[in-house]
Every structure is written in C-alpha cells, then in structure tokens.
Phi, psi and omega in degrees: 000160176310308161329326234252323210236348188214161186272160203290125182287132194241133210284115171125358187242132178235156264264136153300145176299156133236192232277341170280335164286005166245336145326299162335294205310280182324332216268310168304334202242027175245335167318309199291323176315329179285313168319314189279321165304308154333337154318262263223323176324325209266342235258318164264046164231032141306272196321342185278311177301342174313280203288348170262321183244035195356070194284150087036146176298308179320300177301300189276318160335309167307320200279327186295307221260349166309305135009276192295334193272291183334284210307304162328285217281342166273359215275305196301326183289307208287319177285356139282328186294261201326337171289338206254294195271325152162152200273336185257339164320296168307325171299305194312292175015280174288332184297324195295328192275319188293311178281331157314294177312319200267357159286309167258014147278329175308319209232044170279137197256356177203154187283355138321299166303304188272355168300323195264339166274309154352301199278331190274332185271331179273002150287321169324300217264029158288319207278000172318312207276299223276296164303300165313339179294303184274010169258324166319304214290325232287316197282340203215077196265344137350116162284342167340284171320300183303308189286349166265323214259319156322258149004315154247024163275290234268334186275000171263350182265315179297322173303317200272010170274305190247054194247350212280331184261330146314317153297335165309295202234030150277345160271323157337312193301310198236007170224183206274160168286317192290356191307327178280016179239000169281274256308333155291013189285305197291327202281296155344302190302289209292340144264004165277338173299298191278342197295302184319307168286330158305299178285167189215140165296153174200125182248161144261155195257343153309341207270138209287202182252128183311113156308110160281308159355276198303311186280330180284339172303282186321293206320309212266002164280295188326285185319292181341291189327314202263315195309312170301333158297332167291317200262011167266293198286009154256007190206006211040177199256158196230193153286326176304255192314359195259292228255355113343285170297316171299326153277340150322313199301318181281351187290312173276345144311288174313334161289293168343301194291317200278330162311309199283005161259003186288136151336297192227084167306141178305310195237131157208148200313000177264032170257325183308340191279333177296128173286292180339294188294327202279336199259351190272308167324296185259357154296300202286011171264334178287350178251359214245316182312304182278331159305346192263310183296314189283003143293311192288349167285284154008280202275351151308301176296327177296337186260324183286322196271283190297352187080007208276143186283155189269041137252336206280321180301333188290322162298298175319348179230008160324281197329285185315346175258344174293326189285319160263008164294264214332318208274330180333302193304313190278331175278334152326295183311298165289340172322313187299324180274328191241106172353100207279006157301284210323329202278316175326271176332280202298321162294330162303305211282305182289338180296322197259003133323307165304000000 
C-alpha cells in the first residue's frame, strides 16, 4: 500500500518519502561505491599483474586507464538512453553487464583480455551514475527529503574513490590481483534482487529520438585521443600518433557541430556560455587528471621504491582518503557561506600546498 512506503500526502505538498524509498537509497549508493572504486582498486595490483600478464607499457596505461576514459565518454549517451528505454531498466542493465566483466577481468589470462573487460565495465558503469541520479530525483519529490538523499549519493562516490586502495590492499595482501574486481559481484546480485522492487521505472516522455551518430562520434574522438597518446608516450611521438590525435581531434569538432544543429542533442552547448558551469567543468576534469595520476604514482613508489607491501601501501593512503570524505561533506556547506570561486581557490591552494 501507499502508506507502507510514503507518508500521508497533504494537497500542495509533496508527498515524503518512506522506508522503501531510503531502503532504495542505500541499495543505489552502495552500487555508486562500487563505480567509484573501480577508479582507484586497481591502482595497487599493477606490479602484480605486470608480472603476471606481462603487458606493453603501452598495454599497461590501457588496463588502469581505460575504465575511467570509457565511463566519461559513455555518461551523455547512456543518461539519453535511460530517459527512453526506462532509468531502472538501464541500471539493471549495466548491473548485469558490469558484474559479467569484472568476473572476466578476475581470471583474465592476458592483457588483451583484461583491456577488453576493463573497457566493457566502463560502458557498464556509465549507466550507474546517470541513472541511480534521476531515480534520486524521481523517489524523493521533499525538496528536504531530496537534498539529503543528494547528499548521500554524492558521499558514495566519495567513500568508493577513496576506500578503493585500501580494499586493494587487504585482498592483495592475501589473494591473486583479479581478486579486486569480485568485489563486484555480491553487490550487482543484491541490486538485481532488490532493484525490481525497491526502485520505480521512469521514462521521459519528451525525450528526443538517440543520435546514434552523435554517440559513436564522442566514443571514437575520445578513444582517438588517448589511444595517439598512449603510442606517444611507448614510441614517442611521430607521424602515427600525430596524425591519430588529429583525427580524434577533428572527429570531436564535427560532433561539436553536429550538436548545435540537432533538435535534440546529446549534449547542449549552450550550458558552455554559464561561465559558472564552463570554469567549474574544467577545474574539476584538471583535477581529477592530476589526481589520478598522483594516486597511481603514490602506489607505484610505496610499493616498487619503499618495498611496501600492498596492505601496508593500502594503509599509506588512509589520510588521503579521510581527507576526501571530509572534504567532500564539508563543501557543500562552505558554498552556502562563502562564494564558490572562494571555496573553489581556497581549495586549489590547499591542494597544491599539500
């Protein structure tokens, strides 16, 4: 019954959530954790997998970095898919999918292989974000209600970026390297058992017809870029990769283009003219750039240079990861008080103090 799951409605008012719908909650945001872990898990089981499935410099750049590039470069297609074919459809979807890759990235037998699952979990875990948000919106119409239910969406991506190398390297410690990718398993099973009941389908009903054009365009400038970067930095750079990265390049122009003429665009550009969105937008991909590499630097030195075992390197990033809960939690907070360029600045300074 209605009673069971939302509170008595009063006409102007809208209606609270109840408990299957924070029940909902938990079930999405233990999912994001898992999305977000999967950034960073991997990051102390390089030297091991190395050694096992001996990959290409070239090889080992794909397998960290593929994931992360994939999940980007899918978020604008799969949050157009899921308005069309339905947002708790798409989740199961990607759950199902996410968890079958990361089971053959465990018992990948070559760096080809594990390149290729890497890549498949990162079409998975595009449709995570985009979907568990707008099932956010759709379960918790309180703006109260919403803004706390926000709030513990946006604190699940932070715990599972930074929990992720701490879990790294207590299964390290005592199992094989695909060990960190079962960790998706139980969590995928418990959301297709709880999703059909817990979560409520939603579709829009405006929503335009998908360019598949438009989405194969982003995927194949992206992919162009990093692949001409990748063979510049295993081969230095050339005619090959130079002329690569240029057709990435012209490839993400003609997208560019082709959005501002669509009726109903993957993306659209007229958000780029809010200075607030174009400078908040390339602070946090610049930050997320230099942070990704100086975890992956991190645990290569605690472990190759200092001799550190991968739980003892896994303990070694405890600060850094309490340091991004708080801060996570905390900015919000200062935003209401202080101007977010300020919150912005004042955050850049300290990072690079540090």
């Amino acid at each position: 019954m209605a009673e069971e799951t939302r509170s008595l409605v009063t006409p102007g008012i809208p209606p609270r959530a109840g408990n299957r719908e924070w029940i909902g909650l938990a079930v999405l945001a233990l999912a994001c954790v898992l999305y977000a872990m999967d950034l960073t898990v991997l990051h102390l089981a390089v030297p091991s997998l190395s050694a096992e499935l001996k990959p290409t410099s070239a090889q080992l750049l794909w397998i960290v970095d593929i994931y992360g590039f994939l999940v980007a470069g899918s978020l604008i297609t799969m949050g157009t898919l899921g308005d069309r074919i339905g947002r708790r459809k798409l989740l199961l979807i990607g759950a199902t999918t996410f968890g079958l890759a990361s089971l053959l990235a465990a018992f990948s037998t070559s760096a080809v292989i594990l390149i290729f699952s890497r890549a498949l979990m990162g079409v998975a875990g595009a449709t995570l974000a985009p979907s568990t948000l707008s099932l956010i919106f759709n379960m918790f119409l309180d703006p109260r209600q919403r803004s706390a239910a926000i709030g513990v969406w946006i604190t699940s991506f932070s715990v599972g970026g930074a929990i992720g190398p701490v879990l790294g390297g207590v299964l390290l410690e005592y199992f094989w390297w695909g060990s960190v990718f079962l960790l998706a398993l139980p969590v995928m099973a418990l959301l297709l058992v709880l999703g059909p009941r817990l979560l409520p389908e939603f579709r829009d009903p405006q929503a335009g017809r998908l360019d598949l054009l438009s989405a194969a365009m982003s995927l194949t400038a992206i992919l162009a870029l990093i692949y001409g970067l990748k063979q510049t930095v295993q081969d230095g750079f050339g005619p090959q990769p130079a002329a690569i990265i240029l057709a990435g390049l012209v490839t993400g122009l003609l997208f560019l283009r082709r959005q501002a003429r669509l009726a109903d665009p993957l993306i659209d550009l007229r958000l780029f003219r809010i200075p607030t969105f174009t400078v908040s937008l390339v602070t946090n991909v610049l930050g997320v750039f230099i942070a990704v590499g100086y975890f992956l630097f991190v645990a290569q030195y605690l472990q190759l240079v200092l001799g550190l075992s991968p739980l003892q390197a896994g303990l070694w990033s405890l600060p850094s990861a309490v340091g991004f809960i708080v801060g996570s939690n905390l900015a919000p907070r200062f935003v209401h008080r202080f101007r977010p360029a300020i919150v912005l600045g004042g955050s850049l300074a300290l990072a690079s103090i540090a």
